[in-house]
C-alpha positions in Angstrom: -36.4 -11.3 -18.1 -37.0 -13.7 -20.4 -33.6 -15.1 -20.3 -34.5 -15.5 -16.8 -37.1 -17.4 -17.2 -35.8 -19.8 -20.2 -32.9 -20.5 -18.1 -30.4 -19.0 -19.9 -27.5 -17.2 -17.3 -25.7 -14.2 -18.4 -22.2 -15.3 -16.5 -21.6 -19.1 -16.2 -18.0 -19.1 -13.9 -16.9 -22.4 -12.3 -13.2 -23.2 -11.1 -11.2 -26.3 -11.6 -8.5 -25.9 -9.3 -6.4 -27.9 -7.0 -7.9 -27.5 -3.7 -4.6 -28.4 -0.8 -1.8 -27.2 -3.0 1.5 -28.4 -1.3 3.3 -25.5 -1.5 7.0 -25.5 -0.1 9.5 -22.6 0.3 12.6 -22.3 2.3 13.8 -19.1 4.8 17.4 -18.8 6.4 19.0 -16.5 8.3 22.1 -15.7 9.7 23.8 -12.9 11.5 26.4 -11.8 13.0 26.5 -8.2 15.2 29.3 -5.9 17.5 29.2 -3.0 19.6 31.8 -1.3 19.9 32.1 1.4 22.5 35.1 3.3 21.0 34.9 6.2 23.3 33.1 7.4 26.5 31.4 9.4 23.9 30.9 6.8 20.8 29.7 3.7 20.0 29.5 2.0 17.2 27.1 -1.0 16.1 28.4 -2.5 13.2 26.4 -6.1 11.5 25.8 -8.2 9.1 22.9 -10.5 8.1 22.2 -13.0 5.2 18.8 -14.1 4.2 18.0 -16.8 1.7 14.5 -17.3 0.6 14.3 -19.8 -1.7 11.1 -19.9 -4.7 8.0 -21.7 -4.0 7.3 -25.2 -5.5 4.4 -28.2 -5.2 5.1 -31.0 -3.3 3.3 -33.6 -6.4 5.1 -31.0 -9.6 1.7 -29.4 -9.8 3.3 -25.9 -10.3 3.3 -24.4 -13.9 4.5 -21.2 -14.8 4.0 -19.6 -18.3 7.0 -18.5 -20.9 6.2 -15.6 -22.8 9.5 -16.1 -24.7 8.4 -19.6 -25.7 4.2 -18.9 -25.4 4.4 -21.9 -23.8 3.9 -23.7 -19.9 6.5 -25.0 -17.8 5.7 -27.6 -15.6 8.1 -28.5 -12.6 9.6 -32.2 -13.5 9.3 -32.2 -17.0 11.1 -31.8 -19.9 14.3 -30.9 -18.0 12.1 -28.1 -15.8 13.1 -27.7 -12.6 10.9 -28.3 -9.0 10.5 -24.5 -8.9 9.4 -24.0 -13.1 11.9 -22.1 -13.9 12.3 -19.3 -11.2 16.2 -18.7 -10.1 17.1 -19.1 -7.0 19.2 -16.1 -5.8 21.7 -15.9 -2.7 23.2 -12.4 -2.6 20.9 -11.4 0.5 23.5 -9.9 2.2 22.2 -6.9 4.3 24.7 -5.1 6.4 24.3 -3.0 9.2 25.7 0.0 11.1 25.0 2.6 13.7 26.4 4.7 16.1 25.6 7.0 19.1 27.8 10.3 19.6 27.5 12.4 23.3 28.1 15.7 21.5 27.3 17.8 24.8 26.4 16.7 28.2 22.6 17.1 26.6 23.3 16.6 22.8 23.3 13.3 21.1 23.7 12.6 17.8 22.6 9.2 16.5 22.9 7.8 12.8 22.4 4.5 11.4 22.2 2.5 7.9 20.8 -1.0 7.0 19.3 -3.3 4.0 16.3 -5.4 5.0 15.2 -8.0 2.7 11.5 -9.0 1.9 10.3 -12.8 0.8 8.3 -10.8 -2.0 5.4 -13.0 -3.1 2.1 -12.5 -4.2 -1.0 -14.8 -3.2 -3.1 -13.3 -6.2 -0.3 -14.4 -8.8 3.4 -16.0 -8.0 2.3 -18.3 -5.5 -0.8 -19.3 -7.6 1.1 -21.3 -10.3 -1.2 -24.8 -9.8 -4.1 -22.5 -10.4 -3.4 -23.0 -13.9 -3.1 -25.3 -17.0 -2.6 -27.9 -16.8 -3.7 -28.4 -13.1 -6.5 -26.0 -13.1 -8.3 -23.3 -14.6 -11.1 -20.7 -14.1 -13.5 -20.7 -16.6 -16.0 -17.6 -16.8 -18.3 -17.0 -19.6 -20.7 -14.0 -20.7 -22.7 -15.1 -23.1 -24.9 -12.3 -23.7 -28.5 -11.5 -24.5 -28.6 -12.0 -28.1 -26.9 -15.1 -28.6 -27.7 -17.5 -24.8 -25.3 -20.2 -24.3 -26.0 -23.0 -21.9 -28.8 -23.0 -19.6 -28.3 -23.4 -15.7 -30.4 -26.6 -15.9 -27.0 -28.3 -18.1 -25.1 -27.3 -15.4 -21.4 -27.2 -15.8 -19.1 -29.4 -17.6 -17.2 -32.2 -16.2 -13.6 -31.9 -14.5 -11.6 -33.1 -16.9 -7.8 -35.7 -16.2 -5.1 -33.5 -16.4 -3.7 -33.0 -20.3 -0.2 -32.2 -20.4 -0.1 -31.6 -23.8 -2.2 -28.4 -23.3 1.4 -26.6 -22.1 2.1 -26.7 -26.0 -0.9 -24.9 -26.9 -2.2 -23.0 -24.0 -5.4 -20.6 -23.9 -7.0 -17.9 -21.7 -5.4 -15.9 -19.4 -1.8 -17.0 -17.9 0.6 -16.2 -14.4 4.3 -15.7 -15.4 7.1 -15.0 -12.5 9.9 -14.0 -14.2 12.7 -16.1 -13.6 14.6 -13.6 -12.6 12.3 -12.7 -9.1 14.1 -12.1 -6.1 13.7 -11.0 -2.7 13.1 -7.1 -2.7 15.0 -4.6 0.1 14.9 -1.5 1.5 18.0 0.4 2.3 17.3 2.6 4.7 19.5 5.5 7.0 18.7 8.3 9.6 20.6 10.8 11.1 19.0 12.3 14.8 20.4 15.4 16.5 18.9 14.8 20.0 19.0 17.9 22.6 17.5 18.1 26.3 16.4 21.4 27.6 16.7 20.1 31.3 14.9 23.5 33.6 11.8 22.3 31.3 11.9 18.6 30.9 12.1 19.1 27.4 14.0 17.2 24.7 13.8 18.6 21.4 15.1 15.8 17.9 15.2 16.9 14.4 15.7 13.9 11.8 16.1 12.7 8.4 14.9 9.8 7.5 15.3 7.6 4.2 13.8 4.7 2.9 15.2 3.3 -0.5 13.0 0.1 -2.1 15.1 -1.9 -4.7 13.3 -5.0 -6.7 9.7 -4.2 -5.4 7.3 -6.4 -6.8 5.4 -5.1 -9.6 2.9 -6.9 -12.0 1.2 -6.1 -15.1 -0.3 -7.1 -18.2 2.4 -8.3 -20.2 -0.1 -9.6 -23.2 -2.0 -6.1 -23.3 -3.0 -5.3 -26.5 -1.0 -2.3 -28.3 -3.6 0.6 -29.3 -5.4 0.7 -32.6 -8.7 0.2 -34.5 -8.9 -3.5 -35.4 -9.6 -6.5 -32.6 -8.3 -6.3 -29.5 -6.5 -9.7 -30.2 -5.4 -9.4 -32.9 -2.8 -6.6 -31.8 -1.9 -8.4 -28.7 1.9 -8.8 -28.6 1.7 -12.6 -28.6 -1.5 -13.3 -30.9 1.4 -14.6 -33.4 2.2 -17.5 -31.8 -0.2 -18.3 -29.5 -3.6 -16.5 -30.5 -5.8 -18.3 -27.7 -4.4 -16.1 -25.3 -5.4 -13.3 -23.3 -4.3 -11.5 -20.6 -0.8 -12.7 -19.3 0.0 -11.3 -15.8 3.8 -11.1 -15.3 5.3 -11.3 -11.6 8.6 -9.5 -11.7 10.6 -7.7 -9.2 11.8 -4.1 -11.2 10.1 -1.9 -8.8 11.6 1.0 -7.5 10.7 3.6 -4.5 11.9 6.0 -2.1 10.8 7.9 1.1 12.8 10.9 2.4 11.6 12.8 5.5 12.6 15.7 7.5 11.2 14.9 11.5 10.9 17.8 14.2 9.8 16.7 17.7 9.5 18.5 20.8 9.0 15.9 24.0 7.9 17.8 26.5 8.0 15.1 29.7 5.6 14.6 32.6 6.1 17.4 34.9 3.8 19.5 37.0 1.1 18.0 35.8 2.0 18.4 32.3 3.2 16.3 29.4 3.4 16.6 25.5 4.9 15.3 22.1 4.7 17.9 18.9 6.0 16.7 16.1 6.0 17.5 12.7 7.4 15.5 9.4 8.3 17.0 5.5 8.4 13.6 3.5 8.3 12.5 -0.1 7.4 9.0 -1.0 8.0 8.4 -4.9 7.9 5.1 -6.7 6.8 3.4 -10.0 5.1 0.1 -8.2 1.1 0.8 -7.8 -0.2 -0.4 -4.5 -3.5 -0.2 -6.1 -3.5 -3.0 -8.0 -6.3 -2.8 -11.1 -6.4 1.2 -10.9 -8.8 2.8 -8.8 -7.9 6.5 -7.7 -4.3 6.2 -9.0 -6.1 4.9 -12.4 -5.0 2.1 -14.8 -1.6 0.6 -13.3 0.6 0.7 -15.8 -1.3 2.4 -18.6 1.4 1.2 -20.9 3.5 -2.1 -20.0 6.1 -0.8 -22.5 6.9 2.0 -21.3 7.2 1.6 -17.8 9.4 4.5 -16.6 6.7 7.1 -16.9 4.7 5.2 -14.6 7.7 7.2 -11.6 5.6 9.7 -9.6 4.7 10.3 -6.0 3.4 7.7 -4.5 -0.4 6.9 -3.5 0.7 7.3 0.1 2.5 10.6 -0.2 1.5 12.4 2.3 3.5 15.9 1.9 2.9 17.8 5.5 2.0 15.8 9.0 1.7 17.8 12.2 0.6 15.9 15.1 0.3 17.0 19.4 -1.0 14.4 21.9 -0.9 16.2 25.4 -1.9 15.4 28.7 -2.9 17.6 31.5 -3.4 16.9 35.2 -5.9 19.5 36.6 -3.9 21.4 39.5 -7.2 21.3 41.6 -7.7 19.6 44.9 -5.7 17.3 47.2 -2.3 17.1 46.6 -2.2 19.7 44.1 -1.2 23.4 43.5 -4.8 24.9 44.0 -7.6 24.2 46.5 -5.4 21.5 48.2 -8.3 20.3 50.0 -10.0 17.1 50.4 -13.3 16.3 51.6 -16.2 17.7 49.3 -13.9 20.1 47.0 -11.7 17.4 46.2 -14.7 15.3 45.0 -15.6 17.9 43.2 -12.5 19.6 41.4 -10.1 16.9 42.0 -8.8 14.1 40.1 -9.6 15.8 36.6 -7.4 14.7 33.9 -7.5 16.1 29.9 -5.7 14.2 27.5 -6.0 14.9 23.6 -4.4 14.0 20.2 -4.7 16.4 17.0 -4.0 15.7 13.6 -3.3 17.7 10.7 -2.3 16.3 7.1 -1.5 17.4 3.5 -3.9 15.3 0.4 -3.1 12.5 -1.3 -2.4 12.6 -4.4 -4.7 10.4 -7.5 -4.6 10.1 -10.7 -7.1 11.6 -14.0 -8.4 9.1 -15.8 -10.5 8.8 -18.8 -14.5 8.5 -18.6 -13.7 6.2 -22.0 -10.3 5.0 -23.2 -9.2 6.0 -26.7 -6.6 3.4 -27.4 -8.9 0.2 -27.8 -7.0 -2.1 -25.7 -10.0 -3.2 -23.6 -8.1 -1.9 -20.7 -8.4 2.0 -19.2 -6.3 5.2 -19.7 -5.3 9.1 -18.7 -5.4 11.8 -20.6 -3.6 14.9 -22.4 -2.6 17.7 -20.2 -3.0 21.2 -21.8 -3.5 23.4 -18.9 -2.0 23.9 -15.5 -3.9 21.8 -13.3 -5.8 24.3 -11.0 -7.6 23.5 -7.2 -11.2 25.6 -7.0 -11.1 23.3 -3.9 -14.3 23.7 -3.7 -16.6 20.5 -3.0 -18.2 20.8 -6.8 -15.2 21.6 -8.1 -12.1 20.6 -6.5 -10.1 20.6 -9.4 -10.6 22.0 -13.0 -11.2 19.7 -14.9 -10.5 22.0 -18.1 -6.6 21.4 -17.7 -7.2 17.8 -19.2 -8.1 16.9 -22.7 -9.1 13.0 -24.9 -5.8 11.9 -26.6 -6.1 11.4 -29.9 -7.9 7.8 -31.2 -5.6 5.0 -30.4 -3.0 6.9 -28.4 -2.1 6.5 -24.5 -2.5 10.1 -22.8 0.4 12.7 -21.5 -0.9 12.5 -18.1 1.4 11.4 -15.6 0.5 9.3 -12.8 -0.9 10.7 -9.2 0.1 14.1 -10.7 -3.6 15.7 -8.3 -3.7 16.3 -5.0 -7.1 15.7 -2.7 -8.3 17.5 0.4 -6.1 17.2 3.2 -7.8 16.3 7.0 -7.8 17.7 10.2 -9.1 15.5 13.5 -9.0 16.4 17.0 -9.8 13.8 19.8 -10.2 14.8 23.4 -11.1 13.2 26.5 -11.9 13.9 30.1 -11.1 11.4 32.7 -12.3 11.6 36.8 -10.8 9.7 39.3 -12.7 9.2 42.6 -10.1 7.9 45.5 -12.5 5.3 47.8 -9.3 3.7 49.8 -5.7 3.6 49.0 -5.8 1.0 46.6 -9.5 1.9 45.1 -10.6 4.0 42.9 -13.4 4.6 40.4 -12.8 6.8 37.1 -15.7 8.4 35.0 -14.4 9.3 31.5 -15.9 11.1 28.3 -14.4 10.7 25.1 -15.2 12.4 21.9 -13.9 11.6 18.6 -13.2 14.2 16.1 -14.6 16.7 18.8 -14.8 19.7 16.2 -16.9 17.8 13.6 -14.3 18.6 10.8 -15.4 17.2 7.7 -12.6 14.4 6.4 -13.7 14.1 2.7 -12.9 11.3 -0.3 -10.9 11.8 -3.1 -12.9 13.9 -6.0 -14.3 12.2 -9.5 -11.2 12.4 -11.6 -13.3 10.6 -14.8 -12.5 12.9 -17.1 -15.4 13.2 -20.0 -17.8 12.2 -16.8 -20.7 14.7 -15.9 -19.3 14.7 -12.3 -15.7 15.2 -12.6 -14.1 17.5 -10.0 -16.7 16.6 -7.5 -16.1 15.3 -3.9 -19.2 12.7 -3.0 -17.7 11.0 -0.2 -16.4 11.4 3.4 -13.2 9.1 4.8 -13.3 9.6 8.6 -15.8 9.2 11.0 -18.0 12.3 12.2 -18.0 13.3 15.9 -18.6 10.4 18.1 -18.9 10.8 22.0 -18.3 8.2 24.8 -18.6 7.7 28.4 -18.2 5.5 30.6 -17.7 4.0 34.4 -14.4 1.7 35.5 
């Protein structure tokens, strides 16, 4: 309070930043395709495509990008740096394609395919940032604290500065670096479908496998993080030798890798009698060592250790293990035109016209991370901890998980704990509705319809407190869906 009311602000944060960057970036494509139809049973569907994405640059050379080999900035047009600072342009986007279609039986079909798709991998927050930093701009955010107040709000803040090139020799604060080596990321991905109709019962019944191969995702992390230990934090950063003004450097590469595999089972049951429905059910496993919860969160600090990034492979975030789904819809065979009390009249606007359609859901957890209530390693950044139990599921809302399998490292030492290596509390949703149609003339009609959304009320919860050290730790808080909500209406 009385900081407050001298004047004296506890976080002074203005940016100095180019406001209409020019940014530039190139895409081509070609391709070239064939099918073939080999047989009266087979075809074939054989491609190929290339992509070229070229980097980003500035139109004006305001585009800087920061060498950790050199602790210095690159800026485009100078000193024999090119328009795109440094980042390699790369060509070998080729991504071919096949697929075929094979009439097994008169109602069998087998169908397989394989392709690479390639992505312009970029990142707003970072690679596509670069004149958001020295010397074009700069963020500058200062917490002065209670004990010692810095500048009062009534100073204001300080004046933009010219640009000074000569700060790329001697830069400060926190840096972006794109490895010069980032590239277009791709996904090779197959599938192989047996496809059989059961004709007496309109039914067609496809079992699948499905893969999904990511090569040079983009990944990002602290490449400046200090390395665990009792003195300053600064001090045992990997570049305080040579350039001891930094902080944090955030490096934009591309050496992510993932994978998805899944085993599909549908059962198309088509409209007839009233009738249709679509069962299906899916086995998958999505791994990878790329967060897609950037800062931490549920999966915890992403990566807990920059050098040593292959422990950092686990299921993914999104893993979901077990997925059944049915969506149905159902005529009722009441009144005119139909099986029972083929009447019209009264009845008809009564019982006829009904129509039930519904979509249920059922789904495995996701899996999360443990994380410590209060790193041990002194790096100003988070961590997980020892495992020295089997990880066990009360699965109960106090105590989903015991919490006793996990122990604090010892001072100044990452944890054992692997990433996403806890499961939360899988869901189950049902939504139904009932429609009424109500014939006027030929071409009129009127339909009253209910709706209800997660008509059972099934709790959906959150993922549990996984701060381990925290008084709460094992307990689930929070709900993720939406409780039952009803609907009706007139059209």
């Amino acid at each position: 309070m009385a900081s407050f009311i001298l004047g004296y602000a506890t976080l002074i944060a203005h940016d100095y930043t180019l406001n209409w960057p020019g940014e530039r970036g190139s895409e081509v494509g070609l391709y070239v395709a064939d099918d073939w139809r080999a047989t009266k049973k087979l075809t074939i569907n054989i491609g190929m495509r290339w992509d070229y994405y070229s980097p980003f640059s500035e139109v004006g050379n305001r585009w800087a990008n920061f060498n950790p080999t050199t602790a210095k900035i690159d800026i485009a047009g100078q000193n024999g740096v090119d328009k795109y600072a440094g980042v390699l342009p790369y060509y070998k986007n080729f991504g071919p394609r096949f697929g075929f279609a094979y009439q097994a039986q008169t109602h069998t079909v087998v169908r397989g395919g394989f392709g690479m798709f390639y992505n312009p991998t970029g990142s707003e927050g970072g690679s596509l940032r670069l004149f958001r930093q020295l010397p074009f701009g700069s963020t500058i955010s200062i917490s002065p604290g209670d004990i010692n107040p810095g500048t009062r709000v009534s100073d204001g803040f300080a004046p933009l500065q010219p640009v000074d090139f000569s700060l790329a020799k001697n830069p400060y604060g926190a840096m972006f670096a794109v490895d010069p080596h980032f590239r277009p990321s791709y996904a090779e991905q197959f599938n192989l479908t047996v496809e059989h109709e059961i004709t007496p019962l309109a039914l067609v019944i496809k079992t699948a496998t499905i893969g999904n191969l990511g090569r040079h995702l983009y990944n990002t992390y602290n490449a400046n993080q200090a390395i665990p230990g009792s003195t300053s934090v600064n001090s045992r950063r990997p570049l305080y030798g040579i350039a001891p003004s930094l902080s944090d450097v955030s490096w934009f590469t591309t050496n992510g890798l993932g994978s998805y595999y899944a085993l599909q089972v549908t059962a198309d049951k088509r409209f007839s009698h009233g009738v249709s429905a679509i069962l299906g059910y899916a086995w998958s496993h999505a791994i990878d060592n790329v967060p897609l919860e950037f800062g931490g969160g549920a999966a915890g600090p992403q990566p807990q250790d920059p050098r040593n990034l292959g422990v950092e492979r686990a299921s993914s975030i999104i893993d979901m293990r077990h997925r059944l789904t049915l969506s149905y819809l159902w005529e009722f065979p009441f009144g005119k035109g139909k099986a029972m009390l083929n009447y019209g009249g009264p009845v008809n606007w009564i019982l006829g016209g009904w129509q039930s359609n519904g979509i249920l859901t059922i789904q495995s957890g996701l899996p999360f991370s443990p994380v410590l209530q209060t790193s041990t390693t002194n790096t100003g950044t988070g961590s997980r901890p020892d495992v020295v139990g089997k990880p066990s599921y009360p699965g109960t809302l106090q105590r989903w998980f015991d919490p006793s399998a996990f122990a604090s490292p010892a001072p100044y030492t990452y944890g054992n704990a692997g990433r996403n290596i806890l499961v939360g509390p899988g869901r189950v949703n049902w939504d139904m509705s009932l429609f009424k149609n109500f014939v006027i003339r030929d071409q009129t009609r009127f339909e009253f319809r209910a709706e209800a959304f997660n008509v059972f009320n099934h709790p959906q919860f959150g993922l549990p407190n996984a701060n381990i050290g925290n008084a709460q730790v094992g307990q689930i808080t929070s709900t993720v869906g939406n409780p039952r909500q009803l609907q009706m209406g007139l059209r």
